[in-house]
N, C-alpha and C positions, 0 to 999 in steps of 0.2 A: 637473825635466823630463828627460825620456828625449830623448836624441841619437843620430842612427842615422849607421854609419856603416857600410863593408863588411863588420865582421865582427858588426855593431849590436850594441859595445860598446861602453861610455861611460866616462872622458869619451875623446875623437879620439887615437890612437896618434901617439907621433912617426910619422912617416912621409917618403917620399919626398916632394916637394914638390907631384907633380900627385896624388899620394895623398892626402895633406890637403887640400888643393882639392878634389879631390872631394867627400872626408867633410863637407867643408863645405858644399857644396852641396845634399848631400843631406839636412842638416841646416836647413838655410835651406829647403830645399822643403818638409819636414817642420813645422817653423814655420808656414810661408804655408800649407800646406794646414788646418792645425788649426784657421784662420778661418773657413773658406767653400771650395767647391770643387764643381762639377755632376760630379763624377765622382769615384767613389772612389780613392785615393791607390794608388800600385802598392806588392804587396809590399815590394819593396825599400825602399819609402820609409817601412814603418810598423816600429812595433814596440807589444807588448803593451801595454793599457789606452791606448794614445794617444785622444786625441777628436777627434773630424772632425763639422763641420756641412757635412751634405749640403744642397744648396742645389736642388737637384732635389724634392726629396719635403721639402723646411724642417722636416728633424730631426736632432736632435741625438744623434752614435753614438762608440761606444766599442769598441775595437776588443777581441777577447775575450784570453784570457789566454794562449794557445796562437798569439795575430799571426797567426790563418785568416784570420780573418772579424769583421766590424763588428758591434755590437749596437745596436740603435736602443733608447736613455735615453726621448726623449720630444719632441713636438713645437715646433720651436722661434715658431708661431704661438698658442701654447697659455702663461694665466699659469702659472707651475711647473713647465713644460714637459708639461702638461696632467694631472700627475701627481699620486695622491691627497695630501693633507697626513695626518702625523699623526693631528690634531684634527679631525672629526667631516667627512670629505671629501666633497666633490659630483661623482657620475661622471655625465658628460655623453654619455657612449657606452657599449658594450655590455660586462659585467662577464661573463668566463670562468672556473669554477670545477670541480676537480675532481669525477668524478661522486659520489665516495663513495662505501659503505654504511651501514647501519642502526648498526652500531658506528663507524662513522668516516665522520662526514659531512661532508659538501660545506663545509655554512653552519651554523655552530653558535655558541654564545655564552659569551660570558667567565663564566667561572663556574659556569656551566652545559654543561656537555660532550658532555650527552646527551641536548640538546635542540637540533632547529635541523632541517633539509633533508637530501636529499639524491637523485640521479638513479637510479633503478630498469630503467631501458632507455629506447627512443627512445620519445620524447612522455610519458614517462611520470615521476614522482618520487612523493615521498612526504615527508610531515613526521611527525619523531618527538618525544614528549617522553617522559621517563622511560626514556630507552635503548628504547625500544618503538615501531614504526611502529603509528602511528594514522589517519592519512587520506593518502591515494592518488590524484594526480589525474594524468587521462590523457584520451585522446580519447572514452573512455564516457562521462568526468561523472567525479563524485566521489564518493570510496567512503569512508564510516566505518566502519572494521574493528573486530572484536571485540564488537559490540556496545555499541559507545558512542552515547551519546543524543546528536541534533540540538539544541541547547538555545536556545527563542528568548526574549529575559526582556523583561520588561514598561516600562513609561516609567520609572521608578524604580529598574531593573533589580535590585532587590530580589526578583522570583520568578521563573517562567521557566515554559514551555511546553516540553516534551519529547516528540521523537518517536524511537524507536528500533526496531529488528530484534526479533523472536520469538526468544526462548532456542534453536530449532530451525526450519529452513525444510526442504523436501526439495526443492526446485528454486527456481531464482531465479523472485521477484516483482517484478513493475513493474508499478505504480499510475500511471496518465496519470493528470493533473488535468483539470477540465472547463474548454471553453475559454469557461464565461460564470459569474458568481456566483449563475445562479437565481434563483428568486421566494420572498418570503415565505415560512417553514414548509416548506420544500422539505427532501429530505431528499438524503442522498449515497448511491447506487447503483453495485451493480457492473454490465459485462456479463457477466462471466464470462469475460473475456480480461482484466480490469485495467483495463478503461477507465472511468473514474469520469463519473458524469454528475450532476447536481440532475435532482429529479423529484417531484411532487408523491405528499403522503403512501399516497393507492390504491395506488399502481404497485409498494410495498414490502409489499403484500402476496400472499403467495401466490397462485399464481392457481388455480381452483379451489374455494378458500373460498366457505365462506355465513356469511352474518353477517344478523342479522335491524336491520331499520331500524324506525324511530320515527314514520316518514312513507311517503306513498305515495309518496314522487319517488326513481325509481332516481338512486343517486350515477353519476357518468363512472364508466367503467371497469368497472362493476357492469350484469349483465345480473336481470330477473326470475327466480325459480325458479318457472314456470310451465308448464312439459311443452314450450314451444314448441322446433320445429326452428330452428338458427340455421346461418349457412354456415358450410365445417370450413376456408375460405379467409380469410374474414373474419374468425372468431375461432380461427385456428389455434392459439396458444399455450395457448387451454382444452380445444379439441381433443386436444391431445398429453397434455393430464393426465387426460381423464374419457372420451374416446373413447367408444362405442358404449354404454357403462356404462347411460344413459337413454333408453334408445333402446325403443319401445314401438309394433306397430301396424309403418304403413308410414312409413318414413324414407328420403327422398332419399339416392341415394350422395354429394352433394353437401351433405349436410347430416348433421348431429345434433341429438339431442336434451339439450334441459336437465334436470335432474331439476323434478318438478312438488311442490313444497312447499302450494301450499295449501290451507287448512284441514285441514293436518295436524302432527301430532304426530312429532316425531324422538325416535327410541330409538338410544341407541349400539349399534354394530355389534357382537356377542358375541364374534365372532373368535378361537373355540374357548374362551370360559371358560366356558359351560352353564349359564347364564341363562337365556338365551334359546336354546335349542337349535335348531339345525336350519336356522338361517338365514343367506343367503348373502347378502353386500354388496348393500346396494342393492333389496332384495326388501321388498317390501309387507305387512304385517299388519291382518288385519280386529280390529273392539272383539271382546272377548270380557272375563265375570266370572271371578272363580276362584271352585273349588267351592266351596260354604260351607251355614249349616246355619243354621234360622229360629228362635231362643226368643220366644213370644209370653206378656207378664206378667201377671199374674191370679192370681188363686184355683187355677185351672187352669194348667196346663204343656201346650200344645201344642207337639211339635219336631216339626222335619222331620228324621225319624230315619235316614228309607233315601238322603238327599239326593236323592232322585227325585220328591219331589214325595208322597208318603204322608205322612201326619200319624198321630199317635198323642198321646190325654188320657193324662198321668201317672197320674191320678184313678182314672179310670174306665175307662179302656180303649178308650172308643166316640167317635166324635165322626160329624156329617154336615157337608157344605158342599158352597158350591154358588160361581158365579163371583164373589159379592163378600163373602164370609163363610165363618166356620164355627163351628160348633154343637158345646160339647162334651155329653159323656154328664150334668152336674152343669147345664146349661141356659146356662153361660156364652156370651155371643157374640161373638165377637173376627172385626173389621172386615179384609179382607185382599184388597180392590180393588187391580187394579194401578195401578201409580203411576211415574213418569219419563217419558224421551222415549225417540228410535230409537238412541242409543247411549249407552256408560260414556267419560265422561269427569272427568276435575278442573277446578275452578274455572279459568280462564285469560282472558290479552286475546291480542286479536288484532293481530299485527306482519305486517310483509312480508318473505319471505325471499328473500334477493338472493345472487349466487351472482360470482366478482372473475373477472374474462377473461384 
């Protein structure tokens, strides 16, 4: 033990007689203060490493190596004086650790050097493994950098669910989830701001489309293709894709028209490849044949040679007719009554076409 004396060196100098008395006293006080004491010991009376239990704040201090100032060990209401053990310690209060970097981190593990925490600025850290910062959390949420997959694995954790970043974004994306699970067959939709919603399967279709049905009964969300005016308030969002497009006659400025599908035939739109020449989106065509030319069989060859309707016998040269026949020059008579309805069509059934809002 350290003994203090006026020049607090040890051990006590010969001295004059109230000299050594002294040093003894200041010795004995030094003693009795290293029990217990509500007030720290004076200079005078310490010397480096001494220990004083402060009885005021019941902790137990050491005075530092330079005889400034006390350092508080640990609390003398606390087992160990509340201080971790060795072996696998339980901290009951708040644990301070340097902030670190990416190479030299905070909290890292035996062994492993380059793996473990560390502080990036205020509210903010990061955890690295592989010497690499890989997730970031801060007052945003949580960031998985580099593209590494969210990986969620199964009851058996034998396979996994992954969700991960696009190899490239051009601006940050955020996907709300929707705040209900939906109905049956529902499907997931955007708005086009991120906001995810369930929504039954129509609503994921284009609006605009026509789709022909199997039945008379328009589906929700499906209007007739019928010619009818509908309002451009009520069904704005078909409005904004086909506008004025069907619009035929007198139409309400409050309204538009649908295109009018029935009993008719849909041809795709040419859209400059010269098929169909000449025709502009959305315009109407009547039945018409293409030209063509009549061999009638027999003995005799009657064609329709000029495609105008003049006939000419191979044979003979001559033929007569009249509205349900004709006569060649050789006495053949070939039957040519007309025959069909009011237009050129191909076999077909009939569907309803509906048109998505």
């Amino acid at each position: 033990m350290s003994f203090v004396n006026e020049t607090k060196s040890t051990p006590i100098q010969n001295d004059t007689g109230s000299n050594v008395r002294a040093d003894i006293n200041l010795n004995m006080a030094a003693i009795y203060s290293l029990n217990a004491s509500s007030s720290e010991p004076p200079a005078n009376n310490s010397v480096a490493r001494m220990i004083w239990a402060d009885e005021s704040n019941n902790e137990l201090k050491i005075r530092n190596g330079t005889n400034t100032s006390f350092i508080t060990i640990g609390s003398l209401n606390e087992t160990n004086l509340g201080l971790a053990k060795v072996d696998s310690p339980v901290f009951t209060g708040n644990v301070t650790v340097p902030a670190g970097t990416e190479s030299s981190l905070s909290v890292r593990f035996a062994g492993d050097n380059n793996t473990g925490f560390y502080r990036d600025s205020s509210d903010d850290f990061s955890i690295v493994t592989g010497g690499t910062r890989r997730v970031q959390v801060n007052t945003n949420g949580i960031t998985i950098r580099d593209r590494k997959a969210l990986r969620l694995r199964d009851t058996s954790n034998s396979n996994y669910v992954a969700i991960r970043a696009p190899s490239n974004v051009s601006s940050n994306v955020t996907l709300t989830l929707p705040s209900d699970d939906g109905n049956a067959n529902d499907v997931l939709q955007s708005d086009g701001s991120g906001n995810l919603s369930f929504a039954a399967p129509p609503s994921t279709v284009p609006t605009g489309s026509v789709h022909l049905m199997a039945t008379t009964t328009v589906p929700s969300g499906y209007l007739k293709c019928n010619g009818n005016e509908v309002s451009r308030t009520t069904y704005a969002a078909l409005f904004a894709v086909i506008g004025t497009t069907w619009n035929t006659g007198t139409v309400s400025s409050a309204s538009f028209a649908l295109p009018d599908l029935r009993g008719e035939f849909v041809r795709g739109w040419d859209n400059n490849r010269g098929v169909d020449s000449g025709r502009s989106f959305a315009s109407s065509q009547g039945d018409s044949n293409k030209l063509h030319n009549h061999v009638f069989p027999g003995d005799d060859q009657l064609t329709n040679a000029d495609g105008q309707g003049g006939w000419t016998d191979r044979q003979t040269g001559s033929f007569t007719y009249d509205a349900t026949s004709v006569t060649s020059g050789n006495g053949n008579v070939y039957r040519t009554s007309d025959q069909g309805g009011n237009e050129a069509r191909p076999r077909n059934i009939a569907m309803m076409y509906v048109i998505k809002t």
